[in-house]
TIVEXGU-768426 format. One line per field, with one value per residue: z negated, x negated, y negated of N, C-alpha, C in turn; chain; residue in one letter; residue number from 1. Coordinates in steps of 0.1 Angstrom, whole numbers. Each point is the difference from the previous one (the first is absolute). Last residue first. Layout:
<tifis>
n_up	c(Z/...)
n_east	c(X/...)
n_north	c(Y/...)
ca_up	c(Z/...)
ca_east	c(X/...)
ca_north	c(Y/...)
c_up	c(Z/...)
c_east	c(X/...)
c_north	c(Y/...)
kette	c(A/...)
rest	c(A/...)
nr	c(NUM/...)
</tifis>
This chain:
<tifis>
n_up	c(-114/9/-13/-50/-47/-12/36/12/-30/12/33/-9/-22/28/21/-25/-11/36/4/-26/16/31/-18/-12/35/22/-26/11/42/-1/-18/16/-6/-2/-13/3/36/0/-24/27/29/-20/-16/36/11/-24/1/36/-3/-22/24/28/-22/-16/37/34)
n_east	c(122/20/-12/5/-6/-34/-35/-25/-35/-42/-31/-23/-42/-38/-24/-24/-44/-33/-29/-38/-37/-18/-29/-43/-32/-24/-36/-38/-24/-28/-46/-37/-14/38/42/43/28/25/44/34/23/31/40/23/31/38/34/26/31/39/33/32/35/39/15/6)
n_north	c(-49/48/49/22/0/23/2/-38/-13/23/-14/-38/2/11/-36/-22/16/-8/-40/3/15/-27/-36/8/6/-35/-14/21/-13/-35/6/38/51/43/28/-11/8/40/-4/-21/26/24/-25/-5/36/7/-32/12/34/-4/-25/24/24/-24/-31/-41)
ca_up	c(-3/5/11/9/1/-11/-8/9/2/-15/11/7/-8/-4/13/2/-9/1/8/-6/-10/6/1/-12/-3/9/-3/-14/1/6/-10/5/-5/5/2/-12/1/5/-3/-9/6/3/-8/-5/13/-4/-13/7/8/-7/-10/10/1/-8/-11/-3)
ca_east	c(-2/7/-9/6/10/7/7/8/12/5/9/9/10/8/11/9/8/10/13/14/4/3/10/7/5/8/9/3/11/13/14/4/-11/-7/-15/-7/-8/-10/-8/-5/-12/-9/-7/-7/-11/-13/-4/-5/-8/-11/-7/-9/-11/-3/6/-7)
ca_north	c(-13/-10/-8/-6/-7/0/16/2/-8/4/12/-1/-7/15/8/-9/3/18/-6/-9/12/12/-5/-3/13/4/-9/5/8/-5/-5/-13/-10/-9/10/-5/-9/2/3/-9/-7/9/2/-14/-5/16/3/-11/3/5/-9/-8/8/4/9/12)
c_up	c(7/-5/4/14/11/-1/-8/-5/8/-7/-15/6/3/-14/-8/14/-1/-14/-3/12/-8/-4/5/6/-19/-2/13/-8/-18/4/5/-7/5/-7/1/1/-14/1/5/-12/-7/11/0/-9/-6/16/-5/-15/0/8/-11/-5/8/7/-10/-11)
c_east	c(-8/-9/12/-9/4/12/10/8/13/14/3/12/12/8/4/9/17/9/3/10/9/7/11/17/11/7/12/13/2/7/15/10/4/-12/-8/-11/-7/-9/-14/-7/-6/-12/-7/-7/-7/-11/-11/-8/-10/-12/-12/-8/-12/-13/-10/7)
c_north	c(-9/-16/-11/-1/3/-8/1/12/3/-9/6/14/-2/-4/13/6/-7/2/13/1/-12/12/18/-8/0/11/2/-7/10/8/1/-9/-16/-14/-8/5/-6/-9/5/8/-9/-7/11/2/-11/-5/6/-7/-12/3/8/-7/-7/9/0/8)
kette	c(A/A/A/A/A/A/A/A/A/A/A/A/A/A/A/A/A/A/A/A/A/A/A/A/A/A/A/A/A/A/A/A/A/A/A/A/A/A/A/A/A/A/A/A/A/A/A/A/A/A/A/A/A/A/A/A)
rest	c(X/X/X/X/X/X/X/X/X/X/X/X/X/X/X/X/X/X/X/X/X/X/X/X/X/X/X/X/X/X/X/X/X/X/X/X/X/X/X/X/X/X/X/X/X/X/X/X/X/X/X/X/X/X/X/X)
nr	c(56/55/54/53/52/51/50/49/48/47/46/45/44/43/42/41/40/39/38/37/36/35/34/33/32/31/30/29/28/27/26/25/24/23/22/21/20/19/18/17/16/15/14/13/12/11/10/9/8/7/6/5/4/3/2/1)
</tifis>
């Protein structure tokens, strides 16, 4: 995956994962917390890539 595929994909998660925080239901609430950490990490990622490189 590229640099832009990873930001994408990032900004998608942690926009869903902040919806499912909405949610009156523990469990998808804790789905959603996990959720917005993985985009953050995907948009960590595609930020790395950028900076060294999509080859790594």
């Amino acid at each position: 995956m590229g640099e832009l595929t990873d930001k994408i994909k990032g900004n998608v998660n942690e926009a869903i994962g902040k919806a499912k925080q909405n949610s009156d239901n523990p469990e998808t609430h804790d789905e959603g917390v996990a959720q917005e950490l993985k985009g953050k990490g995907q948009q960590l990622g595609g930020k790395v890539k950028g900076a060294l490189g999509d080859d790594i």
